[in-house]
N, C-alpha and C positions, 0 to 999 in steps of 0.2 A: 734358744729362748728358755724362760724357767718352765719349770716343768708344769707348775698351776698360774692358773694369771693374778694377776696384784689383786687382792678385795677392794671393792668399791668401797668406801666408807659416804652416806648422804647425809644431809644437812637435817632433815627432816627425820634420822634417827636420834638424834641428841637426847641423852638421859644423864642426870646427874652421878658422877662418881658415888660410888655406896659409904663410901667413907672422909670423914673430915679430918684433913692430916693438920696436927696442931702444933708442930715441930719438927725438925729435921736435924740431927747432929752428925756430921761426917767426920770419918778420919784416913786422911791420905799419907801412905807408905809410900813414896815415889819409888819406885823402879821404871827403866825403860822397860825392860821386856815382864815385868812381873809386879806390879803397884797392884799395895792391898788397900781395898775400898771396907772402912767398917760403918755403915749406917745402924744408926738408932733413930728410927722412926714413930713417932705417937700420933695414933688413929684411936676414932671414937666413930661410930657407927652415925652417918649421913640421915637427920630425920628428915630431907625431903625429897633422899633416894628412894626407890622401888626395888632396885637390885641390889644386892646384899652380896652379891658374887667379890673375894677378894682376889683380884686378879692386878699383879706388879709388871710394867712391861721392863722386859731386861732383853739386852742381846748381846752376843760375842762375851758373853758372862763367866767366867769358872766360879762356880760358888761352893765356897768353902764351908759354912757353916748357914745357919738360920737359927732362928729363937724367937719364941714369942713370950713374953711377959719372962724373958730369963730362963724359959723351959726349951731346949734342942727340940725343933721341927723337923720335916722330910718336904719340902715342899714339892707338885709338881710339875716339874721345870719342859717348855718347849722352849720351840727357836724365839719364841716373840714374850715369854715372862714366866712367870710363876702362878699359881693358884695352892691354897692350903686352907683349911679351918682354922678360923678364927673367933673369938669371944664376941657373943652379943654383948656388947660393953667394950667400952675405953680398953687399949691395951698398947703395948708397946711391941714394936717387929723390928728384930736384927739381924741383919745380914752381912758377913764376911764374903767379897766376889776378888779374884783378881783378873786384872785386864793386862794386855800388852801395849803401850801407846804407840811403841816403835812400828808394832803391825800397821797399826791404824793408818790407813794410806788416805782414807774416805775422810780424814780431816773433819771426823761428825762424834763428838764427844771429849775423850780424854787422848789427845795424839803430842807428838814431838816434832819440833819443827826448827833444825837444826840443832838439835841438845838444849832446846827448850821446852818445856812442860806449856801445854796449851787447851781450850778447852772451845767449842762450838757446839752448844747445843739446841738451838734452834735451827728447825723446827722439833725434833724429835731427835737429839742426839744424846738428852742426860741419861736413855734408857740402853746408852753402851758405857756406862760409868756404876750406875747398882742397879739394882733393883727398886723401882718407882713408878706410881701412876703418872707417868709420865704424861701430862694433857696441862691445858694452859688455867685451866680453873680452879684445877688443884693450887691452892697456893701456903704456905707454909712460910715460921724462920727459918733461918740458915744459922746452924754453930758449924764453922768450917776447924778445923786442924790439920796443918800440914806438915810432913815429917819427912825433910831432904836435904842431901847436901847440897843448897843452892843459896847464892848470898841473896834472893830476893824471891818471898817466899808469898804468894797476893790471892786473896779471894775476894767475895763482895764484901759490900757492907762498912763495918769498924774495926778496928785492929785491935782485940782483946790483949793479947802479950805476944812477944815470940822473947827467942834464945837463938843462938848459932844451932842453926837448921831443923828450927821449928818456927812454928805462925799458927795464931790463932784470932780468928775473922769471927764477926756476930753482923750480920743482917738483922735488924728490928724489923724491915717492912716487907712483910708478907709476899711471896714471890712464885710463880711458879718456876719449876724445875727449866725451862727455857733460859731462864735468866741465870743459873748459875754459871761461876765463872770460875777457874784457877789458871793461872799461871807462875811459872815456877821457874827459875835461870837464873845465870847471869848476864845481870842488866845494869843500865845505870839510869836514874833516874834527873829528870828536868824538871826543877821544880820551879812552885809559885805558889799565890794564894788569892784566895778571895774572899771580900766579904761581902754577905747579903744585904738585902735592903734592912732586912731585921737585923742584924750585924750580927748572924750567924757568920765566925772564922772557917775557914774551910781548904784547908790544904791540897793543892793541885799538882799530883805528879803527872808526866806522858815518860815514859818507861820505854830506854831501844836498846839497842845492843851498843857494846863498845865502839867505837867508829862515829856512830851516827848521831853523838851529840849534838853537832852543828847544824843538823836538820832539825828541829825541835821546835824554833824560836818559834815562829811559824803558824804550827798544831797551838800551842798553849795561848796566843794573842787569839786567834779563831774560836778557843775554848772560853777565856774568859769573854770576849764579844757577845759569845752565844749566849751566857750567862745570864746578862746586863741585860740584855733584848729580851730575853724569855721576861725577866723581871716587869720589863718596861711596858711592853706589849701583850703579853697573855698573863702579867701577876704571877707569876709561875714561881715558887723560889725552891733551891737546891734545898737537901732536907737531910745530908748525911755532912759529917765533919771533913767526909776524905772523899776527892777522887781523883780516881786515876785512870789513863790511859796508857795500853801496850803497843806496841807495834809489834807486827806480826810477819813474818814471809811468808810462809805457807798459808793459806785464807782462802777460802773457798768464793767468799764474797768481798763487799766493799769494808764492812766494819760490822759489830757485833752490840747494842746499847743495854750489856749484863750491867744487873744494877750498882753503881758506884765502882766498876770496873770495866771501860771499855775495852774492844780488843779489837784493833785495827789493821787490816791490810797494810801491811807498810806502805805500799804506793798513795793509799789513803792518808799519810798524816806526815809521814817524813817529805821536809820540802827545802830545800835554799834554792839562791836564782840560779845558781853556775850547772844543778843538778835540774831542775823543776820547771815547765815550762810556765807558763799563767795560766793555760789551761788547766795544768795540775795545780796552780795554787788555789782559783778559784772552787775546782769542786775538792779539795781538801779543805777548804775556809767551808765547803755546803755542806759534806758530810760530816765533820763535827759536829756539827749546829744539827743536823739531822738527829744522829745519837744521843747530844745530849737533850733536845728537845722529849725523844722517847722516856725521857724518866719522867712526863706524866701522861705524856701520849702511847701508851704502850706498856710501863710498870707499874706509874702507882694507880693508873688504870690497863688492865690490860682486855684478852679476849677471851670471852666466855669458851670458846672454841675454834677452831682453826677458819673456819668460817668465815671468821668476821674477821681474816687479817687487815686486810683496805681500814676497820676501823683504826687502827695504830697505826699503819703504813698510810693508807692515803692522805690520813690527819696532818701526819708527822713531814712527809712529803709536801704538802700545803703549806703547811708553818717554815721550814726551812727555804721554801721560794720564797716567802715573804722576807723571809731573814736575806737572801740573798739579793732580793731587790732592794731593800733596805740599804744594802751594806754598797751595793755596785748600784749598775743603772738597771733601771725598773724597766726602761720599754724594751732594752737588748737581753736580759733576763726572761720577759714575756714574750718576745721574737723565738729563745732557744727553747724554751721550755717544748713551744709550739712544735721545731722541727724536731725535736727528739721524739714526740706524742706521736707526729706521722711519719716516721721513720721507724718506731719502734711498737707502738701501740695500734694504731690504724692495722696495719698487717696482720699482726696478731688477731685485732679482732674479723677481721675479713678472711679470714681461712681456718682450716683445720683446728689450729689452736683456740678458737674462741670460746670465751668463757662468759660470765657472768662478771665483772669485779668484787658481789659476792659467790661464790658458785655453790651449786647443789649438792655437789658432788666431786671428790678425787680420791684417786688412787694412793700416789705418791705428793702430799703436802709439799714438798721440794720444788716439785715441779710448777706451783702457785703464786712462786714469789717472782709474778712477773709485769711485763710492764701497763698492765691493765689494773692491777691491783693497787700499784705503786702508782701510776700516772694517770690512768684514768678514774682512779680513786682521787687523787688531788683535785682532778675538775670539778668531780663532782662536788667537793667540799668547797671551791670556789662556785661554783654555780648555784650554790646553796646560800653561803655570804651574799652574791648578787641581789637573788631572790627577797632574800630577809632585809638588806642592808649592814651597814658596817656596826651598828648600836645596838641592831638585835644580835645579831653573831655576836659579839662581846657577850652581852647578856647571858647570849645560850651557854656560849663556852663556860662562864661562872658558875652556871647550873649546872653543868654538865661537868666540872671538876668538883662541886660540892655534893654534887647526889652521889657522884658512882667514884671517888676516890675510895682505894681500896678492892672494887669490884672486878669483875671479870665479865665486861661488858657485852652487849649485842648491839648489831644497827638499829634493832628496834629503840632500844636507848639512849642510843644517839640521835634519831629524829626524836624523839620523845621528848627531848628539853627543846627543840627549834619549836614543835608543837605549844609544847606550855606557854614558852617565853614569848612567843607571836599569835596566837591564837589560828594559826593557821591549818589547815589540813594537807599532811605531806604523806598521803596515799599512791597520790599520781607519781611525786617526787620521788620514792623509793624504788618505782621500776627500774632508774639509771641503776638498780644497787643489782637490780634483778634479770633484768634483760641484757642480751651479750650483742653485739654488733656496735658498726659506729651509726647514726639518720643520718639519712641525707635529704637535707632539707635543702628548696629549692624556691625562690619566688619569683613571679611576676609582678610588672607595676601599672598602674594605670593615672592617667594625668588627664586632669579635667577640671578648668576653672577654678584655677590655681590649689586642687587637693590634689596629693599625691595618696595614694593607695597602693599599699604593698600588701602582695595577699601570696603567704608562706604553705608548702604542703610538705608536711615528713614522711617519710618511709625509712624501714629499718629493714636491711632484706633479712628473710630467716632464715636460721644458721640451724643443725644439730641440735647447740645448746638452748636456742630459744627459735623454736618454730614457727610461731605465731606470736609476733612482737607487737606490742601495743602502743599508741601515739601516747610520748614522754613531757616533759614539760621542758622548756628551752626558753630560757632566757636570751634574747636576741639584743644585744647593745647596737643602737642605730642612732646615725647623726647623717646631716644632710649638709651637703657642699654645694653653695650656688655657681653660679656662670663664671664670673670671676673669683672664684675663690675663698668666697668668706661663709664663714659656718651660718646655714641659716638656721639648725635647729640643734640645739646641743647633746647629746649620748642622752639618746631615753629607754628605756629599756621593755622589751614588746614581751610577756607572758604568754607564748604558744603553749595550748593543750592540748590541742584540737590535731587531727589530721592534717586540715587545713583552715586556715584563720586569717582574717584580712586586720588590719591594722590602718589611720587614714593620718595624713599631716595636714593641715587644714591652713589657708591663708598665707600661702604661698605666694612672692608676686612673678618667680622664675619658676619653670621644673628645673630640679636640682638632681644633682645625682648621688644616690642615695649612699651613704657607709654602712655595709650591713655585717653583723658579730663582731662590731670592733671588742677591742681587747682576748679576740676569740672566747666570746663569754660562753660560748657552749664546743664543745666537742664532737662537730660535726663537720661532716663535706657540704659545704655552700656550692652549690649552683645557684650564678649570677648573671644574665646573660646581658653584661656589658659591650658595650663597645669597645674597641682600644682605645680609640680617644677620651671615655667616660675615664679609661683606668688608667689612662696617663694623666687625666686630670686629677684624678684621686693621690696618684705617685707627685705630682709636684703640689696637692692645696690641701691634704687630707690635715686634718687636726689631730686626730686616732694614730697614735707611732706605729702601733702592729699592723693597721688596715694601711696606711703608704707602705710600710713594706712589705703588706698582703697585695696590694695593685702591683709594686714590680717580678714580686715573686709569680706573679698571674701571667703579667706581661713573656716575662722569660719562659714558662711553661705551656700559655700555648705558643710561641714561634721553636722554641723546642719539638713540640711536637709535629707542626707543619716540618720543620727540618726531617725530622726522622721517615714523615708515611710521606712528604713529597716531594723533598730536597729541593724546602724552599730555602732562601736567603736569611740571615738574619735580621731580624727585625730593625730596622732603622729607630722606630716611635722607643721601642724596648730601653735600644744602648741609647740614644738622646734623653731620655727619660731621666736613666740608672747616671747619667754621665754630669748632668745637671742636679740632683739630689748629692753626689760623692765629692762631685765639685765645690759643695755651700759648707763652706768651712766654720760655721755659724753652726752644723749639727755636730754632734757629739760623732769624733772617730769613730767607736767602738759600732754607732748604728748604722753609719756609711760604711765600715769595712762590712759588715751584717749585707748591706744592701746591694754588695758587689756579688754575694753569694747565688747560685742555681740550684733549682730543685734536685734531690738526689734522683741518683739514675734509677734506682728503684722504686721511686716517686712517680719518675716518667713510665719504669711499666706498666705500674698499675697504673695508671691514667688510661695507660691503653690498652690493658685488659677491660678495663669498665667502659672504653667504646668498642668491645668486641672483635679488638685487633689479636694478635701475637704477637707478643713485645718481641726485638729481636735485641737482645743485650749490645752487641757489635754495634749496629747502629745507633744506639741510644748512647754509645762511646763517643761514635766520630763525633755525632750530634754536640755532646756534650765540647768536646776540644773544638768544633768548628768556632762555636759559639765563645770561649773562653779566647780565641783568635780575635775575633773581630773584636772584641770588650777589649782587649791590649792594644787594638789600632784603633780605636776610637778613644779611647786615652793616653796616645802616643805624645801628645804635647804636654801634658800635665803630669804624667806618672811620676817621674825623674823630680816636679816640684811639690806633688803632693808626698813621695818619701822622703827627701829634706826636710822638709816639715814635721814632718813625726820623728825627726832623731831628736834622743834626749840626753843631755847633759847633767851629767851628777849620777848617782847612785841608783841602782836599780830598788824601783819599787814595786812589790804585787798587786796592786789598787789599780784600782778601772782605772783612774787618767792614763798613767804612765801604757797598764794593757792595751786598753784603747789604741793606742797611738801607733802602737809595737802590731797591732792586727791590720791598721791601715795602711800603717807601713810595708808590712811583710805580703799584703794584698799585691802592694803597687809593684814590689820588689817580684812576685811569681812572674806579672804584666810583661815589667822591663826584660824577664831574663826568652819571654819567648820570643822574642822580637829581635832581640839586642845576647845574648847568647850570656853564659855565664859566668861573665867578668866580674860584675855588681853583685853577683852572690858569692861568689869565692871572697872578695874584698869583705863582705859581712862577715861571711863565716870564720875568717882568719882573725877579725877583728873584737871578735864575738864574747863578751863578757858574762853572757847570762842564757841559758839553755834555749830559751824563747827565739832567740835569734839564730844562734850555732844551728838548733833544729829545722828554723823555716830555710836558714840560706841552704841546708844540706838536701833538703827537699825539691829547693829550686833547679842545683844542680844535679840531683837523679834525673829531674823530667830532662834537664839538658842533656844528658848522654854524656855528663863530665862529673858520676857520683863514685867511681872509682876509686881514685886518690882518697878525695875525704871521706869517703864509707872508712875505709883501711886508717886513716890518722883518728875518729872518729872512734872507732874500736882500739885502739893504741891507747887512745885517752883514758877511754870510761869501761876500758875491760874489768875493773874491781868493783866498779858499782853496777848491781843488777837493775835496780828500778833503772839506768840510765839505758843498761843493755836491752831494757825491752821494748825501749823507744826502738834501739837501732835494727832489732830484728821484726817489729812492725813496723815500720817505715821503708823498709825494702821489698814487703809484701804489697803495700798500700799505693804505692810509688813506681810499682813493676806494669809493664806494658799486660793489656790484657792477656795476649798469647802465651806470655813468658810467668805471669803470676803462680800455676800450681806449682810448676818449675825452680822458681827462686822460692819457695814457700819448703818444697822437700831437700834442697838447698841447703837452708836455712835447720829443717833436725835434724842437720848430721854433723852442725857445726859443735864443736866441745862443752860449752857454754849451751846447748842447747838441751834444759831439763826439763822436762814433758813434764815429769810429777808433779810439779812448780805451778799452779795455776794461772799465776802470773804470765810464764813465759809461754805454757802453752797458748792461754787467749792469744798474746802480742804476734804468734805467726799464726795458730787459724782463725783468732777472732778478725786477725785484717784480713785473710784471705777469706773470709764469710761478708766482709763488709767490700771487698774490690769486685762488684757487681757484676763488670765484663770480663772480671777474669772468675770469680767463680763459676759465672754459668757460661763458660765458655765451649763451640759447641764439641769441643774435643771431649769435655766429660771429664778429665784430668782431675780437677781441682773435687770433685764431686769422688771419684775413687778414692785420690788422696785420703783426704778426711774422712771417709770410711775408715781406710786404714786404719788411722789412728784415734777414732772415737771406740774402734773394738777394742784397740790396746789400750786405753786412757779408762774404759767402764770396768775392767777387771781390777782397776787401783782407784778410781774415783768418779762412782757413777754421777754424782752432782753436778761435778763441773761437765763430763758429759753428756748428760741429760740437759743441762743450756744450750751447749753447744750443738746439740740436735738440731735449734730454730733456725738451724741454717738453711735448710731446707724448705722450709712453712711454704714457700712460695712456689714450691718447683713445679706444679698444673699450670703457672701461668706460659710458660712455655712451650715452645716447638715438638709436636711428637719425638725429635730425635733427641733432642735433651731432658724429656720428659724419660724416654726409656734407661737414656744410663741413669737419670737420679735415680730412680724404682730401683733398677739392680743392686745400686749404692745402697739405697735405705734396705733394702732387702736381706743382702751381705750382712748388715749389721744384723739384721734382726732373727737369721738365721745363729747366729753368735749363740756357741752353748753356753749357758748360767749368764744369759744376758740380767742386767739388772732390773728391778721392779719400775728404776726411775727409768732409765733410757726406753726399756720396754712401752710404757703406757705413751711415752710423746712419741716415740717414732710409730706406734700404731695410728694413732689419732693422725700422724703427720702423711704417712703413707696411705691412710685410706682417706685422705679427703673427696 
């Protein structure tokens, strides 16, 4: 462990920088092992600081030289910056550092990434590139100059001049140090153009290496889309002559939104169909639109302090669902968004991890960029839309890019225009911003002379982070479904503030059965105490696309659960329900292949951890495949005609229909192969024109016991493409029997092709062995040592991606004493790790003492 613990840094010490940086000029000498950084910095004394302290944060720094106003300084230097006197008065500070990129393994500043020049400096990485107040409020120009032998030489902003193997970049809009950007190689560039509604011209490159031209098409149609809609929808317009986008291999995240130079994960933006499944194409069409959406959610406004990240992430995250329901279908967009939230957010906030989505406090900012901040920042920004309406949100948003363009904003600021713009009071509304947990809201109804009465109670249980939690405001979307089937009261939307709060429908001439949070308008756990018949009624008449496939998704989880604590049968009403909804070829494939889906197995734990059981992972397995048995024989006569039906003729397209089709298809095709053994998936697979399919039939035949052969032709094929290779080495993790999963997982790094460094590749085998439920928490403990293992070796070269890969664990109280004790040993081992990192350190403590 390190030898002092991480400093807290809290929310409630914030003071303004002492100084106001009004410039910023760089010059970059590329070396891999030795690039010299020369900044010229001009500061002027902060008149609504208190502290005058000039403190630069710098790390992994050799400093060569300093100057201030042209005079040689001594500045002095610790591990975390610099301190020196400085002039009461305007002055200029210059520093000569050099850096090693090739060291730089932690992929957080200025690193190399296969003999390309690369930069990540978000959240805090520009302060291993020079010496700077590295914080997000600092904001300054950028004069970048870069000086290497590379044929493509790129930083933010506008291209002042270059020559053979120089470039020179000017940013006009004010930025903080997170958003710089350089990169530096040989690339070749995809171009295009666009023009604004103002008919600003505007040059569009996406930037890859040699090879991966043909992936391109892709990234660039998703870019200008994004464009158009930003225009269309938020008036939003581009504001620089050039931009561009990089692909990246090495990428500790998804993508990077530096101003007027993205930097993307390559799995993030390079796509065709022979390489790409639709899964990748769609959230490569979402992550574009996400980054570009941040050059006003996020640059040309950004965040007062690390704090307020949800302000630009939750925002931005908001606005690109909307782009993506736009672009795709709205109700299966709103379906996924949902299980992502409780698959990845609900957990987080129920354990060890919980935060605040603003929080008071962290150690290690890295560790924040998670999915509470991002996803339950997005609700809350939809449940604020709700609240207002569609005309007030427009409204705010106008005010809200017209007051604080430029600025370096807080959430105060942001409710602060909903306030103006509506005259409402958003007091109560800001506790979502403040309080960490997910309510669980619960209602009863009462019927009486034709009024229906629904009368709702919240609870938030208290966490660590927030002890004492207080009744939140919840937007409740409700519509009422009569006898036979016909909506008697249309989505109205019920304002709880209260604890508990009744609500009344009046002039009824049925009782009806109520649809309650359709469109999941709040971010809560509904307890509904339905009948099965009320929620197979809901699954065959519901009007609300999310609430029908909230009723089957209900149906399937409790008979689920009866399966596992009493080895009951599967539910009849369930599969009749789901069988007759996938049957009506009148709904959109994409929602029926959605509606064939079962809750995750980790969904099922926690179900029965909050009825006070002990999940048993094994069980909650068979449970699961019993149940995916009977759904294959109860559509043993239609399978075979509902996947004819979705084969497509002509050319592969990435767009919902064609996806659609290709998901219901590949549904029916899992069905057929368990029943009928895997003949109809080798026939696919051999047949296979486009990743989508090659993939799902190669899937089919693992679970069959016949993935031998085409694992091995499989790799033959697509051993030169990595994004291709990461499928096939998370696919054999994800696809492996529970007992056998640590097994084929340590397998799997010892295969040649198997680069840990790689963040990419590491996630593909432990991010699927953290997601194979019963084979992680298997009760051998295996997969739990494994990943020890290799979280010690992975934090000594990149504690970031490390430190994610920690939340594999979040959950491990909810199980068995004996699996309980090897995880603890597991986290333990780690934590006993000499020169553990600050980032891994703070979450596996948090994660270990829940």
């Amino acid at each position: 462990m390190p030898e002092t613990a991480p400093e807290t840094i809290y929310l409630a010490d914030y003071t303004p920088f002492g100084f106001i940086v009004d410039s910023v000029a760089l010059t970059f000498d590329l070396d891999p092992r030795a690039t010299r950084v020369t900044s010229r910095i001009a500061f002027r004394p902060n008149p609504d600081a208190e502290d005058h302290v000039f403190f630069l944060h710098g790390e992994h720094l050799k400093l060569i030289s300093a100057k201030i106003d042209g005079q040689a300084v001594s500045p002095q230097i610790t591990s975390k910056g610099l301190t020196c006197d400085v002039p009461d008065a305007p002055f200029v500070f210059e520093a000569e550092v050099e850096i090693d990129p090739i060291g730089n393994t932690a992929l957080e500043g200025l690193y190399m990434s296969n003999g390309m020049y690369c930069t990540q400096c978000e959240a805090e990485g520009f302060r291993k590139i020079t010496y700077y107040p590295d914080r997000p409020d600092v904001m300054a120009t950028f004069e970048v100059t870069i000086n290497g032998p590379h044929p493509v030489l790129l930083s933010n902003g506008n291209p002042v001049s270059s020559s053979e193997h120089h470039a020179k970049w000017y940013d006009p809009w004010p930025k903080p140090a997170y958003l710089f950007a350089l990169v530096a190689g040989d690339l070749v560039a995809h171009p295009d153009k666009f023009t604004t509604q103002s008919g600003r011209k505007v040059d569009l490159n996406l930037y890859v290496r040699p090879g991966d031209e043909g992936k391109c098409a892709f990234g660039m149609e998703a870019l200008i889309a994004s464009m158009k809609w930003d225009e269309e929808v938020y008036g939003r317009e581009y504001d620089l002559d050039l931009f561009n986008i990089v692909a990246v291999d090495d990428f500790n995240m998804g993508a990077m939104e530096n101003k007027g130079l993205n930097i993307f994960n390559s799995s993030a933006v390079l796509a065709s169909p022979e390489t790409s499944t639709d899964m990748n194409f769609e959230r490569i069409e979402a992550i574009i639109a996400h980054e570009y959406f941040h050059n006003w959610t996020g640059n040309r406004i950004t965040c007062r302090d690390w704090f307020q990240l949800c302000l630009k992430e939750g925002l931005t995250v908001y606005r690109d669902s909307q782009f993506t329901s736009d672009m795709r279908s709205a109700a299966v967009k709103r379906i996924s968004d949902v299980i992502d939230l409780r698959g990845r957010q609900f957990p987080e906030d129920q354990g060890p991890l919980a935060h605040p989505v603003r929080p008071e406090s962290f150690q290690e900012i890295n560790n924040f960029y998670t999915a509470t901040v991002y996803e339950k920042g997005a609700e809350v920004i939809g449940m604020l839309k709700t609240l207002v309406g569609d005309e007030a949100y427009a409204k705010a948003l106008n005010l809200y890019f017209e007051r604080h363009d430029g600025d370096a904003a807080t959430i105060e600021d942001w409710l602060k225009v909903f306030e103006d713009t509506t005259g409402r009071d958003l007091a109560q509304f800001k506790r979502w911003y403040g309080q960490a947990g997910t309510p669980r809201l619960s209602v009863e109804e009462t019927w009486e002379d034709g009024t229906l009465t629904l009368t709702f109670t919240q609870h938030t249980p208290p966490s660590v982070a927030t002890p004492d939690p207080q009744p939140q405001v919840i937007p409740i979307a409700t519509g009422l479904i009569g006898p036979n089937g016909n909506e008697l009261a249309e989505t109205r939307i019920l304002e709880m503030t209260e604890a508990k709060q009744s609500f009344t429908f009046e002039g009824l001439g049925a009782r009806p059965v109520a649809s309650i949070l359709r469109g999941f308008s709040a971010p809560v756990v509904l307890t509904h105490d339905l009948s099965d018949a009320d929620r197979a009624h809901l699954l065959a008449h519901d009007t609300d696309t999310f609430n029908r496939w909230e009723a089957g998704r209900s149906l399937a989880r409790q008979s689920l659960l009866a399966m596992i604590t009493s080895d009951a049968a599967p539910d009849s009403a369930y599969l009749d329900g789901i069988h007759a909804v996938v049957c009506d070829a009148a709904l959109d494939p994409a929602y029926r292949a959605l509606m064939l889906g079962l809750p995750s197995q980790s969904d099922l734990a926690s179900a029965l951890h909050d009825q006070g059981q002990v999940p048993d992972p094994a069980a909650i397995y068979r449970a699961g495949e019993a149940m995916r048995d009977a759904k294959a024989a109860r559509f043993a006569d239609e399978a075979q005609a509902i996947y004819d039906a979705c084969k497509i003729d002509g050319p592969y397209d990435p767009g919902a229909e064609q996806a659609g089709k290709r998901s219901l298809g590949n549904a029916m095709l899992s069905m057929i192969t368990r029943r009928q053994g895997g003949a109809l998936a080798q026939a696919q697979y051999d047949a296979a024109d486009n990743m989508t399919q090659q993939l799902s039939a190669l899937a089919c035949l693992i679970r069959a016991g016949d993935g031998e052969k085409p694992l091995a032709s499989f790799e033959t094929q697509w051993r030169d493409d990595r994004l291709v290779m990461d499928k096939w080495f998370g696919l054999q993790v994800l696809e492996a029997k529970p007992e056998e999963a640590a097994a084929v997982a340590e397998t799997l790094t010892k295969h040649s092709d198997f680069n840990w460094k790689n963040p990419n590749r590491f996630r593909a085998v432990f991010g699927s062995l953290s997601m194979h439920h019963a084979g992680f928490h298997h009760a051998s403990g295996d997969a739990y040592a494994l990943l020890a293992d290799w979280l010690i070796k992975l934090d000594a070269v990149n504690p970031q991606t490390t430190a994610r890969m920690c939340t594999a664990f979040q959950t491990w109280k909810r199980y068995d004493a004996d699996r309980q004790a090897k995880a603890a040993a597991a986290l333990d081992r780690i934590l006993a790790t000499p020169d553990l990192s600050p980032d891994t350190t703070e979450m596996l403590t948090r994660i270990r003492g829940a």
